[in-house]
N, C-alpha and C positions, 0 to 999 in steps of 0.2 A: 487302548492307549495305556492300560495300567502297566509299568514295569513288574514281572513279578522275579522273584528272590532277592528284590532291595526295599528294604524298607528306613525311614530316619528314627531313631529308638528317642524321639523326643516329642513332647505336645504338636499335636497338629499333622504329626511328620507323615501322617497318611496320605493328606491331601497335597503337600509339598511334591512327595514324590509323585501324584500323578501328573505335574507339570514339568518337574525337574529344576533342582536348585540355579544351576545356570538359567535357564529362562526365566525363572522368578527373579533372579538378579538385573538382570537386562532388563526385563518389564519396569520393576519400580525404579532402575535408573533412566529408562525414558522416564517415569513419571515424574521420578522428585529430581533428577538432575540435569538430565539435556533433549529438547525434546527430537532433540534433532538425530536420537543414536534410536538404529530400527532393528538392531540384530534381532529380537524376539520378534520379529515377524516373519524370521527365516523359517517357517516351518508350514504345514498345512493343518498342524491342529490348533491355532490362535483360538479361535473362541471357545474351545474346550477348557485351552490352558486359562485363558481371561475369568471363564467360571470358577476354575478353580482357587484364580487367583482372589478373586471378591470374594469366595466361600470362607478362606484364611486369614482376612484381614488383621481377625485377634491375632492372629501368630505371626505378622510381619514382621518384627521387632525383632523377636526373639529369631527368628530364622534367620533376619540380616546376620545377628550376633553368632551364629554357628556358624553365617557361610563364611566369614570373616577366617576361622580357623578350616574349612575344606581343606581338602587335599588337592595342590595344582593340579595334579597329575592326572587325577581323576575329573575333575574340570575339565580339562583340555578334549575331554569324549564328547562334547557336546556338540548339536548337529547347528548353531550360529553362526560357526565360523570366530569363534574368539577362543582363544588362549587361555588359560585358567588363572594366567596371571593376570588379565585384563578382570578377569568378572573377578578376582581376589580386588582388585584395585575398585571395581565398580561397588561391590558390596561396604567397599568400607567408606566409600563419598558417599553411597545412598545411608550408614549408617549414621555418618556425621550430620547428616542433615536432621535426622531423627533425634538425634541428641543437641542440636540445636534448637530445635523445636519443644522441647520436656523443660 
């Protein structure tokens, strides 16, 4: 599952990429904002990614705060079926709620 020749040159960014920033967006937007949205289910590696995602916990914060500035374009590759403007739009509601919370 690991992508290789991309890596994110920031804390954590190891285990980020083995889920992929779009799926780590989707995930904690079911978590913290609707529980009703399932795109990060669109795949056959969920519990890989789910471990991954619990292993990063310390770095959710800070990863929102990067996906916030991703590139759409490069979002848009992902295999959910969402648009990079959507997970741009979904990272910065799962961000605000984070900074609701602080």
């Amino acid at each position: 599952m690991e992508k290789k020749g991309h890596s994110f040159n920031f804390e954590g960014g190891e285990i980020l990429v083995k889920m992929g920033a779009s799926w780590f967006v989707s995930y904690s937007y079911y978590m913290y904002c609707d529980k009703k949205h399932k795109s990060w289910e669109n795949n056959s590696t969920v519990k890989t990614r789910l471990h991954y995602y619990n292993q990063g916990k310390a770095y959710h914060y800070q990863w929102l705060q990067y996906a916030v500035s991703m590139n759409e374009g490069k979002l848009n590759r992902n295999s959910l079926g969402l648009s990079g403007s959507e997970v741009l739009e979904m990272a910065k509601k799962v961000l605000q709620k984070f900074d609701n919370h602080s």
